[in-house]
C-alpha positions in Angstrom: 32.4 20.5 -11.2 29.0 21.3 -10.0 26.4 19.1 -10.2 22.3 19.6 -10.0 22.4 17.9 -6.8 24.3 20.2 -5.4 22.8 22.8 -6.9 19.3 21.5 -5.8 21.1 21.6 -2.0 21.6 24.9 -2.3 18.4 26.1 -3.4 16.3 24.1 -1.0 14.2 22.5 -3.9 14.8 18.7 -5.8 17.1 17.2 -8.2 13.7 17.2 -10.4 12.6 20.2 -9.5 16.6 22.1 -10.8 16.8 20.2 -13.9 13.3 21.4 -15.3 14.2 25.0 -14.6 17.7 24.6 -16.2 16.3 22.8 -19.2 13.5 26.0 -19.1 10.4 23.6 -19.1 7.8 25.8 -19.2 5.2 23.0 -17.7 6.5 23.3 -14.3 4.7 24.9 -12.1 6.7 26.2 -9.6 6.8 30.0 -8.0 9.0 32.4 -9.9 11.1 33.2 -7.0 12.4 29.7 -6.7 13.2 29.8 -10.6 15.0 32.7 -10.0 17.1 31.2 -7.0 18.1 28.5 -9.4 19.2 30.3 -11.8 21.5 32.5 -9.0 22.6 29.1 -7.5 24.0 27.8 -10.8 25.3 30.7 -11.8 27.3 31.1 -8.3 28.4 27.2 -8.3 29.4 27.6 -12.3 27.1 24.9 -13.2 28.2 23.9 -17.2 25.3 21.5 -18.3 26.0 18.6 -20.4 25.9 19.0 -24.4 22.2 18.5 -25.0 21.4 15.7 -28.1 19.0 17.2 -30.8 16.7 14.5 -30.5 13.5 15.4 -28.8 12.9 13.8 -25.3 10.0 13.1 -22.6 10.7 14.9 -19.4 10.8 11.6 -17.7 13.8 10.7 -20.1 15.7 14.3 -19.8 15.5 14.2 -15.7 15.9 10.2 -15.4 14.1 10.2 -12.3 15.7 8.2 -9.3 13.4 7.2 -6.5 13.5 4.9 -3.6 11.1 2.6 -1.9 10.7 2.3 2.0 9.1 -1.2 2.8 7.2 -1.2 5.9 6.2 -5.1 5.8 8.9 -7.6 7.2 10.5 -10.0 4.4 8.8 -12.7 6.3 5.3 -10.8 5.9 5.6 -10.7 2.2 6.6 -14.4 2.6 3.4 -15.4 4.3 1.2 -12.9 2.1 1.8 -12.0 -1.7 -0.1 -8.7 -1.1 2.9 -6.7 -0.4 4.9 -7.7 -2.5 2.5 -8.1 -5.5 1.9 -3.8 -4.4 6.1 -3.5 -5.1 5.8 -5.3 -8.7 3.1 -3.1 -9.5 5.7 -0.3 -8.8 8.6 -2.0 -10.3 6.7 -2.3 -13.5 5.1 0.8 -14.0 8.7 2.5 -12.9 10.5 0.7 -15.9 7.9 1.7 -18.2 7.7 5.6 -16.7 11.6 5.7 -16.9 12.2 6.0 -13.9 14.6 4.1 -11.7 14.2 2.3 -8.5 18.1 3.7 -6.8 17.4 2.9 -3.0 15.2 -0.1 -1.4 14.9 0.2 2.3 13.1 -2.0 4.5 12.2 -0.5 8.0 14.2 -2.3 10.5 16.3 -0.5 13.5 19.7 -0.7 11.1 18.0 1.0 8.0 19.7 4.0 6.7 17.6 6.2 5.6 19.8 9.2 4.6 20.5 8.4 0.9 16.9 8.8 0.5 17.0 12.4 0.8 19.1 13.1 -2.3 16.5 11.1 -4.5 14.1 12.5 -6.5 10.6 10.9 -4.2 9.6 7.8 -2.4 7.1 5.6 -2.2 6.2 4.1 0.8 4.5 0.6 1.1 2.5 -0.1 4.3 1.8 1.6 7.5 4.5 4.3 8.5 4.5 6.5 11.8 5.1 9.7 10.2 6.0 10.9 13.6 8.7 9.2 13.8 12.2 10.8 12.5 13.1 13.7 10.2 12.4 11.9 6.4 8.6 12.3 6.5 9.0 16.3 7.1 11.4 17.3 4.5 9.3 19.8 2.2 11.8 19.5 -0.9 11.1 15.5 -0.7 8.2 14.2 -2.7 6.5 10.9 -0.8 4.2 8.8 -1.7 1.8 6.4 0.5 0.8 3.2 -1.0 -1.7 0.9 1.1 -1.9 3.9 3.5 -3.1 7.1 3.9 -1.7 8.7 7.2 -2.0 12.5 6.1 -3.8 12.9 2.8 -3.6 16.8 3.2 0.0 16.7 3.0 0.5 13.5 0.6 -0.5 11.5 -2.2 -1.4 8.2 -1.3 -3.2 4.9 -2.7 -5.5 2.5 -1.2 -8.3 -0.1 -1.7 -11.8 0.6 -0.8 -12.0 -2.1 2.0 -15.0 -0.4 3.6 -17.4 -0.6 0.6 -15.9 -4.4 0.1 -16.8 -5.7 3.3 -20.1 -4.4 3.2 -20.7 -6.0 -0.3 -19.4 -9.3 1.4 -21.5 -9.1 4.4 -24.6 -8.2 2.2 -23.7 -11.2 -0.1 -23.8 -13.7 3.0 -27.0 -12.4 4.5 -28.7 -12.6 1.4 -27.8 -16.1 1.6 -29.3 -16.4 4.6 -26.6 -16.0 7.4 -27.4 -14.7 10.6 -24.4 -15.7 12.5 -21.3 -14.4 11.0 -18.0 -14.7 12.4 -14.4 -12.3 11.9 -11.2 -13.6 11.6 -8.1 -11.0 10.6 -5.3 -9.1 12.3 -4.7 -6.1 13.6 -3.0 -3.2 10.8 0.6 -3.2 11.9 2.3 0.9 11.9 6.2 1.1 12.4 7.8 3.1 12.9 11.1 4.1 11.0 13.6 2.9 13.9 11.5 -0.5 13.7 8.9 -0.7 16.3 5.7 -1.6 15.7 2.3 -1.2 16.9 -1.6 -2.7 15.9 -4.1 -0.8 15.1 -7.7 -2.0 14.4 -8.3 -3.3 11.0 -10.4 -1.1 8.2 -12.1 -4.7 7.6 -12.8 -5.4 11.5 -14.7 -1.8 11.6 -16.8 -2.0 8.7 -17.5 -5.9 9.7 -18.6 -4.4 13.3 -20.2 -1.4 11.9 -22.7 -3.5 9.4 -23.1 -6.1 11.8 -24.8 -3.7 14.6 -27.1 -2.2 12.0 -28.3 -5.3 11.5 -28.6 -6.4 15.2 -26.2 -9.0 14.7 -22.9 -8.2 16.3 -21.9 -10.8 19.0 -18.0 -9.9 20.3 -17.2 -13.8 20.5 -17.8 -14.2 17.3 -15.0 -12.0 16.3 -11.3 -13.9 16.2 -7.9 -11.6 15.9 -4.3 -13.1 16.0 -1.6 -12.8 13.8 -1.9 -12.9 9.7 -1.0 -15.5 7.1 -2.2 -19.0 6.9 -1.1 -20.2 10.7 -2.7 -17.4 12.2 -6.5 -18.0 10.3 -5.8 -22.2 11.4 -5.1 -21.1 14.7 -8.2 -18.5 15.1 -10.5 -20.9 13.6 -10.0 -23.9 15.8 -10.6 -21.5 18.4 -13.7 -20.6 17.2 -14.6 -24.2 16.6 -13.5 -25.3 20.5 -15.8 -22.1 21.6 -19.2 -24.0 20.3 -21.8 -22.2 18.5 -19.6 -22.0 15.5 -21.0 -19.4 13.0 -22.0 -20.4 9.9 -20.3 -17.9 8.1 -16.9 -16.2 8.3 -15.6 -13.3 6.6 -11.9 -13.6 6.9 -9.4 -10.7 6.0 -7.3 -12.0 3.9 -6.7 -15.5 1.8 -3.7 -17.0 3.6 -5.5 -16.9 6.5 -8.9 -18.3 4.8 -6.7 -21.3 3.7 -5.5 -22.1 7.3 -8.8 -21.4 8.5 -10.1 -23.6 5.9 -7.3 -26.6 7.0 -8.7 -26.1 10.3 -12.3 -26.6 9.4 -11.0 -29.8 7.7 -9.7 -31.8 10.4 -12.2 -31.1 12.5 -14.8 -32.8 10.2 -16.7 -29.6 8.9 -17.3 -29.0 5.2 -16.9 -25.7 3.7 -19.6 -24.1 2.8 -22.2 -26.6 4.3 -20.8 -26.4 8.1 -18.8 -22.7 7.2 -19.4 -20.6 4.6 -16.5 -18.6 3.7 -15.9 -15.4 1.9 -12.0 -13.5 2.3 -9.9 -10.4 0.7 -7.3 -10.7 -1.7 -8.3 -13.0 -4.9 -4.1 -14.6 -4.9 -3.6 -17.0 -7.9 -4.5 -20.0 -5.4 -7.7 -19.1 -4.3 -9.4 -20.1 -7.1 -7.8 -24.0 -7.3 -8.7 -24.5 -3.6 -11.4 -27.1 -2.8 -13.7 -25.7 -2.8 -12.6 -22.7 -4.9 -12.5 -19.7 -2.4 -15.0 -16.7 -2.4 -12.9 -13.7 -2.0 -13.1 -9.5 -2.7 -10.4 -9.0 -5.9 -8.0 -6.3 -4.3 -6.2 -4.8 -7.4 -2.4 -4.6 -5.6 -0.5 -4.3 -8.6 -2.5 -1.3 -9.8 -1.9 -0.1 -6.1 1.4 -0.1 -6.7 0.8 1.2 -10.6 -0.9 4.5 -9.2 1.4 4.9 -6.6 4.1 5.6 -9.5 1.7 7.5 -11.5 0.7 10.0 -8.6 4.6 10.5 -8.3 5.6 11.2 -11.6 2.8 13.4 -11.4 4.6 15.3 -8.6 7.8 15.6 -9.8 5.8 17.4 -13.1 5.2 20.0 -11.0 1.4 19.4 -8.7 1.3 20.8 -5.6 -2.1 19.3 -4.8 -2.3 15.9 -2.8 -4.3 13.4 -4.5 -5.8 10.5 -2.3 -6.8 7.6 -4.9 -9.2 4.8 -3.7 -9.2 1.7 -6.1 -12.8 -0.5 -6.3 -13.1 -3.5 -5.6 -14.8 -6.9 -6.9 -16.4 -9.4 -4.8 -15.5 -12.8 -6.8 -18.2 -15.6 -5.4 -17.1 -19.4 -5.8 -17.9 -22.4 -4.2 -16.7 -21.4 -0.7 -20.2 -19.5 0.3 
């Protein structure tokens, strides 16, 4: 017997797409061509639908929406750092609530399969992605969206924070406060590619740090510290920067693992924090605030990262054509720490 996926095969459209036209939803928006091929494609594969129950339902409970998610972090980079994997809860929650379920998880790796993907309704995508790389980012019946990227907002929806506007808020913060010399410690953005490979790019954080520093005359390149995320990497860059002399007396740091090895670092050298190194980071995890002293850091809202990200495709599947590029705010969250 015929099933909409194969009917949705046939007519070069998705799963979502066939079972809106056969149930005649009038919301769709979709060319009346393709609702004609549908029809012609059923017809020709003697689709019989299933008996329909009288009770009224959402269109998120008639299709039952399958998606998958494609995981560009490692499962030792969601170890180190809760972002990631506070972004996927966000999704996870939001996808129980919308109805829809999660059918494929695939973490980019050189072993992934990523061909059952194509038979699901979208994707989200957590993390930097080369969309250059293999056939699943060019599929025009697949609906994909980015989360914590935005690698081609004219052809996809996508989700991010607005990092430039919060390191700017945290720079201005610490020169109000009287900071001249203010250092950098992060990591470079890591893009993979679907067969596993990885390469840096420069951080959002890093250019807007760089940018507002030379307006102000105040850029110095050695007082900039990049290496590898999570708390090792930030103890690591800042005993560096405390064996280079002329230690700033400030630091904006990309990301609170790496402020609490930086702060570790400060420690056993016999500098207090914020006297010796005032410190603001990214992130706002569930331990900042219990660290001593409790750690200034920009509130990134991941969970309503991954929230939107579910929203925006739901959205899709109702029928928008339009790509939507969402920015979330920000809060800057000042403790003891600067």
């Amino acid at each position: 017997m015929a099933t909409i996926k194969d009917i949705a095969k046939e007519a070069g459209v998705s799963t979502a797409a066939v079972s809106r036209i056969l149930n005649q939803d009038q919301t769709l928006s979709v060319a009346e061509d393709t609702r004609q091929r549908v029809w012609e494609v059923a017809q020709q594969l003697n689709y019989k639908p299933a008996r329909r129950k009288t009770a009224v339902k959402s269109v998120e409970q008639q299709v039952g929406f399958q998606i998958g998610l494609v995981i560009a972090p490692t499962q030792q980079e969601e170890t180190l750092d809760p972002y990631f994997l506070s972004i996927r809860q966000g999704i996870e929650r939001k996808s129980e609530q919308a109805g829809m379920k999660i059918a494929s998880v695939v973490r980019v790796h050189a072993e992934a399969n990523y061909a059952e993907l194509r038979d699901l309704d979208g994707i989200i995508v957590v993390g930097g992605i080369d969309l250059e790389d293999g056939e699943l980012f060019r599929s025009p019946q697949l609906n994909i969206v980015f989360a914590d990227s935005s690698p081609d907002e004219e052809r996809f929806d996508s989700v991010i924070s607005d990092y430039e506007k919060a390191t700017r808020k945290a720079l201005e913060h610490l020169l109000q406060a009287g900071h001249r010399h203010i250092g950098y410690i992060g990591g470079e953005s890591l893009v993979r590619k679907l067969s596993g490979e990885e390469y840096g790019r420069t951080d959002v954080r890093e250019k807007a740090y760089a940018a507002f520093m030379r307006e102000h005359g105040l850029h110095h390149s050695e007082s900039v510290f990049i290496g590898e995320w999570g708390p090792a990497g930030g103890y690591q860059l800042m005993k560096e920067a405390i064996e280079q002399g002329n230690l700033p007396s400030a630091f904006l740091i990309a990301s609170d693992p790496m402020a609490i090895g930086a702060m570790r670092a400060l420690h056993e050298a016999g500098l207090q924090v914020p006297q010796d190194a005032a410190i603001i980071s990214f992130d706002d995890i569930e331990a900042a605030a219990f660290l001593n002293p409790p750690l200034s850091t920009v509130q990134v809202h991941t969970e309503e990262m991954g929230a939107a990200a579910v929203k925006l495709l739901l959205d899709r599947l109702k029928g928008r054509e339009l790509p939507i590029k969402v920015v979330l705010p920000t809060k800057l969250i000042v403790r003891e720490s600067c």
